[in-house]
N, C-alpha and C positions, 0 to 999 in steps of 0.2 A: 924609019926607026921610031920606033913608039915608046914615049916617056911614063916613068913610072908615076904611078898618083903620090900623092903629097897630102898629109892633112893640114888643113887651116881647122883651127881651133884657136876658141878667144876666152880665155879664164878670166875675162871683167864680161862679158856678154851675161850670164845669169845675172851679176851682181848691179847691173845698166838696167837689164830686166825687170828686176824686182824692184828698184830705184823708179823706175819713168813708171810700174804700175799702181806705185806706193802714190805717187804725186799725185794720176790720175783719180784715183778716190778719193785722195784728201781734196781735191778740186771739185771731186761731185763729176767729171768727164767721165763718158763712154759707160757709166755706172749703170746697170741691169739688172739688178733684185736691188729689193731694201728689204733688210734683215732686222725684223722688231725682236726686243730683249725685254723681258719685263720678269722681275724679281722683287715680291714682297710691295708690291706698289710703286717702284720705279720702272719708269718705263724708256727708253729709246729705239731710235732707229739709225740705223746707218746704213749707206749705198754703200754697193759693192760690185764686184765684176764673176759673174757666175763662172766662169771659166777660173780663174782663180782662184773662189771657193770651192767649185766642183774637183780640180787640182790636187787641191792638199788637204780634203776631206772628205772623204767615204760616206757622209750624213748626206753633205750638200750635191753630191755628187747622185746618190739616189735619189734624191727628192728632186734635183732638176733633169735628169734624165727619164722620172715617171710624169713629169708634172704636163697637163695638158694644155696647148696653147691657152694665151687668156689673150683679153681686148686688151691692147697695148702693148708698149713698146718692155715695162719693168714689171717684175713679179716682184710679190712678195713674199718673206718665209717669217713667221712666228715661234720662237723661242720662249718657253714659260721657263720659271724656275733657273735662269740663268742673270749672273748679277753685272751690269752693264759694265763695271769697272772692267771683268771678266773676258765678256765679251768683246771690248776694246781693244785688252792686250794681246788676245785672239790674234785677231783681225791684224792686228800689229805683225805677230810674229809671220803668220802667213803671209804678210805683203812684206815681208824686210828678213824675215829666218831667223830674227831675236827679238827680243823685248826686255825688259828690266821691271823683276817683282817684287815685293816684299819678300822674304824667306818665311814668312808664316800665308803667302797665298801657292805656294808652289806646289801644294796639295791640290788646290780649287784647280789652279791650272791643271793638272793633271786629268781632274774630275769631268774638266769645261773639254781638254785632250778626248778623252774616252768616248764623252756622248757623242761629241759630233764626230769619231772617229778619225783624229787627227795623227797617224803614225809618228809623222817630223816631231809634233811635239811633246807627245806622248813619251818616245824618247829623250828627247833633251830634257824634260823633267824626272824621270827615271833617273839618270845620270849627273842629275845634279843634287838630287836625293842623295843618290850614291855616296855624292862626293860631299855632302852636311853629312849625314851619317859617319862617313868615315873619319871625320875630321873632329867630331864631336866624340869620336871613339879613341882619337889621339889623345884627346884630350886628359879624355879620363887617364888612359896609360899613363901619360906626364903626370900626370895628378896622382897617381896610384904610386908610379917609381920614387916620387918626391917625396911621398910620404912615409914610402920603405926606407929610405935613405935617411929621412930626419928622425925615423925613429932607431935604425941602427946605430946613428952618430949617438944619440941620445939614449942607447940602449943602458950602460951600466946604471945611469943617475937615476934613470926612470926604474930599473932594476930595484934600487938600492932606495928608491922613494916606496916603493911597493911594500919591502920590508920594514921598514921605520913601522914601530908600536907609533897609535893613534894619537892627537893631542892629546893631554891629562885635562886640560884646563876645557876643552869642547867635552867631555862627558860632563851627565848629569850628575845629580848623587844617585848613587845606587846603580851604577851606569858603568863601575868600573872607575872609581874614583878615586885618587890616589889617596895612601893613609896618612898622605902629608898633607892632607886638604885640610880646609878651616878644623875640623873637626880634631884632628889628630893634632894641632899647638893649643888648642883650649885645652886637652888632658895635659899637656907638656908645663901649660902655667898650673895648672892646677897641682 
């Protein structure tokens, strides 16, 4: 009698994965390119694991796939025009699937996303656009309703402020000035 298969499957195994690769880079272990970044006169390097670069990006994945053997055990890849802060939180999201930006870099990220053709987070910033966008679209709406509203409540006064004649006493002479102004009690003494 022959038993049916069974899956073993472990939903902390990616998340264990990504954790012990994360560690080994920030230790400098088993590390296999070092990836220079230099923007505007800032320059760094940082190791890294080609298989995981090559992984979750389409750039690094060409360039180590064409690249021909060298002496030694690490390559290197050169990045112009990319700002190391950038390139950090990169490297972050790819070894760990998040990172935490500023709301005014999530543009760059996207930008830092495209070159090195990053899908995962190309996406995740997409949708997080999305969701600043929509949120900033709420906002207005609230903003817009509130101000429909305070001016319905306030509609007659504001109405009834519209018609009111102008002050007498803000015109000039000759300006629409009343005949009771100084001018009209000097004939009245006289």
């Amino acid at each position: 009698m022959e038993s049916s298969p069974v899956l073993l499957e472990s939903k902390s195994s990616p998340i264990n994965l990504l954790n012990e690769m994360q560690q080994l880079r920030l230790l400098g272990h088993l590390c296999d390119v070092t990836v220079s970044v230099e923007y505007q006169g800032v320059r760094a390097e940082f190791p890294a694991h080609k298989a995981v670069l090559a992984a979750t990006s389409k750039f690094f994945k060409e360039v180590f796939l064409n690249e021909k053997p060298v002496d030694g055990p690490r390559s290197n890849v050169f990045l112009n025009e990319v700002q190391v802060a950038d390139f950090a939180s990169f490297l972050e999201f790819v070894y760990t699937a998040r990172v935490e930006v500023e709301e005014d870099r999530v543009q760059r990220m996207l930008e830092i996303a495209e070159k090195l053709k990053c899908l995962d987070l190309s996406e995740t910033c997409f949708q997080l656009k999305k969701q600043m966008l929509e949120s900033v679209l709420l906002e207005l709406q609230n903003f817009s309703e509130s101000q429909n509203s305070e001016e319905e409540s306030a509609g007659p006064v504001a109405a009834e402020a519209k018609r009111d004649p102008p002050d007498p006493s803000a015109a000039g002479p000759g300006h629409g000035a009343s005949p009771e102004g100084p001018a009209a009690k000097s004939k009245e003494k006289a």
